[in-house]
C-alpha positions as CSV (number, residue, x, y, z in Angstrom):
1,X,112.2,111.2,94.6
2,X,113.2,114.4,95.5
3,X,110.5,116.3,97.9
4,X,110.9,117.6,101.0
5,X,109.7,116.7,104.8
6,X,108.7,118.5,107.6
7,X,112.2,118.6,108.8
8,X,113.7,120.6,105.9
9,X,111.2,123.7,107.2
10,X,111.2,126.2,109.3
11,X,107.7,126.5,110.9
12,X,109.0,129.1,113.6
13,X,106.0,132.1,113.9
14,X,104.6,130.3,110.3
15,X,101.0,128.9,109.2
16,X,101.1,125.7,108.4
17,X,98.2,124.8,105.9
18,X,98.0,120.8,106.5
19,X,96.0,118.7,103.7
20,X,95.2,115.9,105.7
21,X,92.4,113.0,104.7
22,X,90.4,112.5,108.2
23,X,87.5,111.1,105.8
24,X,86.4,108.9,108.9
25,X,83.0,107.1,109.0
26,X,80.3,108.4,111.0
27,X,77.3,106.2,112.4
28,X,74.3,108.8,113.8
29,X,76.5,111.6,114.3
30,X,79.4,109.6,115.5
31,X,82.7,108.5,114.3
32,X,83.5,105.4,114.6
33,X,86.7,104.6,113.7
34,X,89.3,107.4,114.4
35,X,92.0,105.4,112.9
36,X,92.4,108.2,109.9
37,X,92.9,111.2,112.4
38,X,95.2,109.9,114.8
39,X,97.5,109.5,111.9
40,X,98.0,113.1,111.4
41,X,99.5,113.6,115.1
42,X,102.8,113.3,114.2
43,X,102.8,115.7,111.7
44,X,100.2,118.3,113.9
45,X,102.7,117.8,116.9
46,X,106.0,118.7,115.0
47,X,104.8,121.8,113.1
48,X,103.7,122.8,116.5
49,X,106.8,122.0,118.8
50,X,108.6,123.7,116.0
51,X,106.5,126.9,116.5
52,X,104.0,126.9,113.5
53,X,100.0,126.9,113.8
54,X,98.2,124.1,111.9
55,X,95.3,124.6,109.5
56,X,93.8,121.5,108.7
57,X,92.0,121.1,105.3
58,X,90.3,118.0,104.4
59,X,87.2,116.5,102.2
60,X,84.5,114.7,103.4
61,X,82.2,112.1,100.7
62,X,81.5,113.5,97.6
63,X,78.9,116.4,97.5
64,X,80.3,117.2,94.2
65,X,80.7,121.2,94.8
66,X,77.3,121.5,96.4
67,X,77.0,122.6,100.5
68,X,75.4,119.1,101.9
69,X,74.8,119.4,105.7
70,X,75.7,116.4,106.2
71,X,78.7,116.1,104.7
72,X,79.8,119.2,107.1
73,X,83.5,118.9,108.9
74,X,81.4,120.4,111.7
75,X,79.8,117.0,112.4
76,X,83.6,115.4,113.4
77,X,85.5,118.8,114.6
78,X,84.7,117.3,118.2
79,X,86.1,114.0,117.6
80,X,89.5,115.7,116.0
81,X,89.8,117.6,119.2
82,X,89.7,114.6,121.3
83,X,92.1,112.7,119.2
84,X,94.7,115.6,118.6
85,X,93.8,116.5,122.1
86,X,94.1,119.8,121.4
87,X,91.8,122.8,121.1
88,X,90.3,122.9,117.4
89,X,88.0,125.1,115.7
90,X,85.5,124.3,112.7
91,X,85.4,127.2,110.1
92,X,82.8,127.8,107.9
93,X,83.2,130.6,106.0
94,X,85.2,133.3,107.2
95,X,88.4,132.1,106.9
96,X,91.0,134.7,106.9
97,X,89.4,136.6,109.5
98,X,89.9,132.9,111.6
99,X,93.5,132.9,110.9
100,X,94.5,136.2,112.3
101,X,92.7,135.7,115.6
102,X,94.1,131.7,116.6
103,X,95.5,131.1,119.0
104,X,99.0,129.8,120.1
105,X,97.5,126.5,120.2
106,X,94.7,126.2,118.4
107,X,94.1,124.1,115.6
108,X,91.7,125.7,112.4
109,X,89.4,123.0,111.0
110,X,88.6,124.4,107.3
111,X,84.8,123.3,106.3
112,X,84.6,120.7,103.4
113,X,86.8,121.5,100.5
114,X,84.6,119.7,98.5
115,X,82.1,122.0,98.9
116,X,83.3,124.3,96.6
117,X,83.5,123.6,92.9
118,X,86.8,125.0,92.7
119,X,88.2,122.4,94.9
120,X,87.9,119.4,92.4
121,X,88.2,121.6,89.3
122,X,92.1,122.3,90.6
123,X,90.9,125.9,90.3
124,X,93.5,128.5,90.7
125,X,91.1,131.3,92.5
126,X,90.1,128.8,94.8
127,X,93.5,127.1,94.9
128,X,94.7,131.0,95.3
129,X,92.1,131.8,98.8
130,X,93.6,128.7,100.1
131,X,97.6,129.8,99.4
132,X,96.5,133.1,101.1
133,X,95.8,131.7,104.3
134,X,99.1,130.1,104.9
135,X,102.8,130.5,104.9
136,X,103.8,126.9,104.5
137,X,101.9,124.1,102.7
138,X,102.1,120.7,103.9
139,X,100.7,117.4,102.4
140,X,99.6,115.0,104.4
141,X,97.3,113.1,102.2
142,X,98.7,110.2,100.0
143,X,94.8,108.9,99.7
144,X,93.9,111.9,97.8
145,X,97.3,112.6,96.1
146,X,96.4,111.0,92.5
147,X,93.8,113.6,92.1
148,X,94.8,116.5,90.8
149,X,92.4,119.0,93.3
150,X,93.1,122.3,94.2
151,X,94.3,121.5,97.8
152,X,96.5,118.8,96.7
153,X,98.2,120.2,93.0
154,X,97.6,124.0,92.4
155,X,97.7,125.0,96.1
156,X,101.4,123.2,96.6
157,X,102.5,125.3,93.3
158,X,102.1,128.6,95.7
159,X,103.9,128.0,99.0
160,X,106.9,126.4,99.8
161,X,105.7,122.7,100.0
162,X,106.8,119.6,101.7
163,X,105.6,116.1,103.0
164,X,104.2,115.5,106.2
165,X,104.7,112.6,108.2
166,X,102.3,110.5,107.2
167,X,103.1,111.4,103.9
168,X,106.6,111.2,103.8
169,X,106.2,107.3,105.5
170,X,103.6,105.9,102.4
171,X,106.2,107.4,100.0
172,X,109.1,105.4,101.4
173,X,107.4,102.3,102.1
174,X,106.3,102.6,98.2
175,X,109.6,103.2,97.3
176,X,111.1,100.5,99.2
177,X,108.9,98.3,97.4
178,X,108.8,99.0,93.9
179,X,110.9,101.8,93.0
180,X,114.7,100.6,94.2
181,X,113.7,97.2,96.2
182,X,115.5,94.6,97.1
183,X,115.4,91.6,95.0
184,X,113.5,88.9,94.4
185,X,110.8,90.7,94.5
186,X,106.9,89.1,94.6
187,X,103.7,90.4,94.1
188,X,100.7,89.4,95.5
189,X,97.8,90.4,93.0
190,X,94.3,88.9,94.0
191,X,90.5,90.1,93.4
192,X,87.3,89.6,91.6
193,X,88.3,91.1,87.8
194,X,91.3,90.7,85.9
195,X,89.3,94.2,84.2
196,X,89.6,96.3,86.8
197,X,93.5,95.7,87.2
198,X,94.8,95.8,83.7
199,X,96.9,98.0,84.1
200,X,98.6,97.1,87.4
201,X,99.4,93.8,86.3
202,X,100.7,95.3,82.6
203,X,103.2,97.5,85.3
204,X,103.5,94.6,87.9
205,X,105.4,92.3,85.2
206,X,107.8,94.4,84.3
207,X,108.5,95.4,88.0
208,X,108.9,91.8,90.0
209,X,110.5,88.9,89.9
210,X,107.3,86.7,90.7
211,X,104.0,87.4,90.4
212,X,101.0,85.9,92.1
213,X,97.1,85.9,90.9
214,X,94.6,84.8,92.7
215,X,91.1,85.0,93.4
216,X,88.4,85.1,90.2
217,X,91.6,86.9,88.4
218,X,93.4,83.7,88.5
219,X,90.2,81.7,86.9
220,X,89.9,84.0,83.8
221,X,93.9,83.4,83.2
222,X,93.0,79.7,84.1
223,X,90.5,80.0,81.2
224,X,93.0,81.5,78.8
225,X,95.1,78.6,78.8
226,X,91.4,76.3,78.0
227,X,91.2,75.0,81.4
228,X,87.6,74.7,82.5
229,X,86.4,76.5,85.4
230,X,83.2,75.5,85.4
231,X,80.9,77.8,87.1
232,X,83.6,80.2,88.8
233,X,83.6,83.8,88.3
234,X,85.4,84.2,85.0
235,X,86.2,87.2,82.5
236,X,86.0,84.6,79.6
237,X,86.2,87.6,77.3
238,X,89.3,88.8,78.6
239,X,91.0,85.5,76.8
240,X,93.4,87.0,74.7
241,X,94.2,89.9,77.2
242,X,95.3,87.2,79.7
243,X,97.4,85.4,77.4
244,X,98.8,88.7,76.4
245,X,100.0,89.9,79.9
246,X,101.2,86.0,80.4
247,X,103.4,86.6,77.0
248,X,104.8,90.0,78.3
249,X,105.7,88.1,81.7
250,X,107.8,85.7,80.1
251,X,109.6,88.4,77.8
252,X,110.2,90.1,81.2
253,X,111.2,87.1,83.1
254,X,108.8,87.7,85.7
255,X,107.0,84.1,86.9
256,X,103.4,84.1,87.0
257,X,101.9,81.9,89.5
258,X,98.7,80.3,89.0
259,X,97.1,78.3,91.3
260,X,98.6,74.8,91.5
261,X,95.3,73.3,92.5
262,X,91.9,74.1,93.5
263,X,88.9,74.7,96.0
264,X,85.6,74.1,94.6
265,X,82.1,74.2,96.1
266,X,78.7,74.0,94.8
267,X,77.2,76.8,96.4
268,X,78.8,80.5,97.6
269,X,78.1,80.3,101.6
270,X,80.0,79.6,104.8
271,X,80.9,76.2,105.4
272,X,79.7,74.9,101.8
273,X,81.0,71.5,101.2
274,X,84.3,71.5,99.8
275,X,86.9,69.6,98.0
276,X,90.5,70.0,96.5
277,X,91.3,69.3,93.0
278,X,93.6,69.7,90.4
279,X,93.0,72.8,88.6
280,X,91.5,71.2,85.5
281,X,89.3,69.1,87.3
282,X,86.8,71.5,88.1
283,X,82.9,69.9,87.5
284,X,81.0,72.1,85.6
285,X,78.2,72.4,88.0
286,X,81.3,73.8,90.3
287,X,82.9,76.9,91.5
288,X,86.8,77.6,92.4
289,X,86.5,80.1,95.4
290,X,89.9,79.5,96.7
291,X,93.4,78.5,95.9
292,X,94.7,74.8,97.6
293,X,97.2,74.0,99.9
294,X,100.0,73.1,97.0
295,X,99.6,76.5,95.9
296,X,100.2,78.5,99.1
297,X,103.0,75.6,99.7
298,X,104.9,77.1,96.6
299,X,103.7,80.9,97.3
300,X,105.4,80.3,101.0
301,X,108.9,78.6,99.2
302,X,108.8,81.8,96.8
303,X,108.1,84.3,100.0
304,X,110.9,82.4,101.8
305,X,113.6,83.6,98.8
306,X,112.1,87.3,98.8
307,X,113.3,90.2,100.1
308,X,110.4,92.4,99.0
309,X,106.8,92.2,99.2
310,X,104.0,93.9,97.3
311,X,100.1,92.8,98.1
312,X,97.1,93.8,96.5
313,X,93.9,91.8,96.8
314,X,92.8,88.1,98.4
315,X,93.9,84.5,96.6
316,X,90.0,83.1,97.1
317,X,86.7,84.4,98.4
318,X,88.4,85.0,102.2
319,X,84.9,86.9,103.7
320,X,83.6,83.3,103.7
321,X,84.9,80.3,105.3
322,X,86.9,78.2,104.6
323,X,87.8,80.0,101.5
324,X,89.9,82.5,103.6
325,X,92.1,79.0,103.8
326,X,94.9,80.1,101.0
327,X,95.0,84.1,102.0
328,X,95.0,83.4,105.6
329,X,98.4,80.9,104.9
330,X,100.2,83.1,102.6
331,X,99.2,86.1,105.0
332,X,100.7,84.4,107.6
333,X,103.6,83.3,106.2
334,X,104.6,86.9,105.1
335,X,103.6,88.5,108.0
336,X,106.0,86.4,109.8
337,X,109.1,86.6,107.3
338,X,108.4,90.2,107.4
339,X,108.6,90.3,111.6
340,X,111.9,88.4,111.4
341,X,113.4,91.1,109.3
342,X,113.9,89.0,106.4
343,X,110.8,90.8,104.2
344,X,109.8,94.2,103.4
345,X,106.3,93.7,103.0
346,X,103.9,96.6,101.7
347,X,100.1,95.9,101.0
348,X,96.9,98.3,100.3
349,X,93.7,98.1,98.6
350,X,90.3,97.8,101.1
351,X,90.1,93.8,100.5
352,X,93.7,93.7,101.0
353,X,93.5,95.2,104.7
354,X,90.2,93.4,105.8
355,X,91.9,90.5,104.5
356,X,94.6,91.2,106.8
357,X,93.2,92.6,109.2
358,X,91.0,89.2,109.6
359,X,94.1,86.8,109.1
360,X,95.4,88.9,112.7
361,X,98.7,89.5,110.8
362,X,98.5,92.8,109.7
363,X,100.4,94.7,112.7
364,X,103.6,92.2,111.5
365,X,103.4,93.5,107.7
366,X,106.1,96.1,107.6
367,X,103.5,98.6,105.8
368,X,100.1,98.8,105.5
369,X,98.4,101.6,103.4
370,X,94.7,103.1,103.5
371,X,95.2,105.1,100.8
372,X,92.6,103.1,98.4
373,X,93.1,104.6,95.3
374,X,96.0,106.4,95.1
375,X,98.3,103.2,96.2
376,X,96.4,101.4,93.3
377,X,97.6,104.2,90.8
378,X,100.7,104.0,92.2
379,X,101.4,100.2,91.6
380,X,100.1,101.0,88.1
381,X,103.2,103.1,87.3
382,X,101.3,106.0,87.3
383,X,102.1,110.2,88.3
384,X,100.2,111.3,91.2
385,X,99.3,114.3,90.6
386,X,99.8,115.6,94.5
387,X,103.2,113.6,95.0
388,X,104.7,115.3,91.7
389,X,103.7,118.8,92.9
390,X,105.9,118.8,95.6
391,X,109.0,117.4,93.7
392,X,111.3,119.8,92.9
């Protein structure tokens, strides 16, 4: 990986146009979580100490090229101010004209870049206007950098381009984990659908040394091997897919592991009465809705001969307890290896960091991402679109 940081530029009397993703969430006018823009301080402080003025461009939802009030970076401009604590200014149209009258200072907010059509068609006009306003283009935004927008492809085309901070930090975590990391190396795959993951776990096998599925994933491969899960959530047409990505694991050498025994319930709600069974004793009038303490007993002797770390998605239904029994263990058991310095441990996904964030271990993981989507492409093997554009 060969991009450059905020180091290997010299911001001295230079514009700095910063993509940033401060998509925050905003209650009756008020954000309430500020987690996303405090992130961005590091990279707004050095461009600044180094002598460059920030321009901050961002999205906000999905008005899909149409100007929804609403969906206005007006609405949060205050709240960036008092994070940054720094003087910013919204801009809603005239941008140019805002750029040669800021201040020392003074942070530019750039209105919704969503609002234009240009902005998701990767349009080079639009792409262009943007390119104009700067001298230096800095990205900022791994959660938008596997779409291929004009702020986060075509624009870095134009000016010299680097990573910022935040940036720069996903990318080596990611790397650290999958793309030169330290063997053995386990993955942690868990979820509702084996569908909706088809082609991480096709990359995952080929990648780690162990791999772990668990949540209603783990019943459909349960099913593919004619175990029956009774009621469970199942993709029982997803059979032969199962068995296929089993087959490749073995032809890799990567260990899949399955849960070595079961928690069923009767009915999906807190405190349902429970038992744990082997996993092909599940009654048919039952539902598996977590993975049993034999399983996370082997996951924490695999963890234990790691050195690397990858987790994406829950081992049972963890929003409800006790089925948060397995994810909280194994959580806990990483988290730990990981604050003894004897794991790199690198999660993402939104279950992933509730999951986490509920277990109380996420501060000892050594990365967590909030990049949604993009670290899901990633772990799929796949280009981002705004993480190759500044290669080179």
């Amino acid at each position: 990986m060969t991009w450059k940081t905020l180091d290997d530029m010299d911001f001295a009397g230079k514009r700095a146009l910063v993509r940033v993703d401060i998509n925050v969430p905003v209650e009756d006018g008020v954000v309430t979580d500020t987690t996303r823009i405090a992130r961005i301080i590091p990279t707004v402080d050095y461009i600044q100490e180094h002598g460059g003025k920030v321009i901050l461009m961002a999205h906000f939802g999905r008005p899909k090229g149409q100007v929804v009030p609403e969906m206005s970076l007006e609405h949060i401009a205050g709240a960036v101010a008092d994070v940054l604590g720094l003087t910013v200014t919204w801009v809603n149209s005239d941008y140019a004209d805002a750029v040669a009258e800021m201040e020392e200072d003074e942070v530019l907010l750039l209105e919704n870049l969503r609002f234009n059509p240009g902005e998701e068609k990767n349009d080079a006009g639009f792409a262009a206007r943007l390119a104009s306003l700067g001298d230096i283009y800095v990205n900022d935004a791994f959660s938008a950098a596997h779409r291929a927008h004009a702020s986060t492809e075509a624009v870095a085309h134009l000016l010299p381009s680097c990573a910022g901070r935040l940036m720069a930090e996903e990318l080596g975590a990611l790397e650290k984990a999958l793309g030169t990391p330290e063997r053995p190396v386990v993955a942690v795959v868990g979820g509702a659908k084996v569908s909706t993951k088809l082609d991480l776990l096709g990359n995952l096998v080929t990648k780690v040394d162990h791999l772990v599925i668990g949540g209603g994933m783990a019943n459909t491969f349960l099913a593919a091997q004619g175990i029956d899960v009774g009621k469970s959530l199942c993709e029982h047409d997803l059979a032969d897919t199962a068995r296929d990505i089993l087959d490749k694991a073995k032809a890799a050498g990567c260990e899949i592991i399955l849960p070595r025994d079961i928690v069923v319930a009767r009915a999906f709600k807190a405190g349902a009465a429970s038992e744990t069974l082997a996993p092909d004793a599940c009654p048919a009038d039952a539902m598996i809705l977590d993975a049993g303490p034999a399983t996370v007993a082997y996951i924490n002797d695999v963890l234990e001969k790691a050195k690397t770390l990858v987790w994406n998605g829950p081992l049972g239904a963890f929003e409800i307890a006790p089925f948060d029994a397995a994810t909280n263990a194994a959580a806990a058991k990483a988290a730990a290896l990981s604050k003894a310095g004897k794991l790199i441990s690198v999660a993402g996904g939104g279950d992933t960091v509730a999951a986490l964030n509920q277990a109380g271990v996420a501060d000892d993981f050594t990365y967590i991402s909030t990049a949604g989507g993009a670290f899901l492409e990633w772990m799929e093997g796949k280009t981002l679109p705004g993480v190759a554009a500044l290669e080179g």
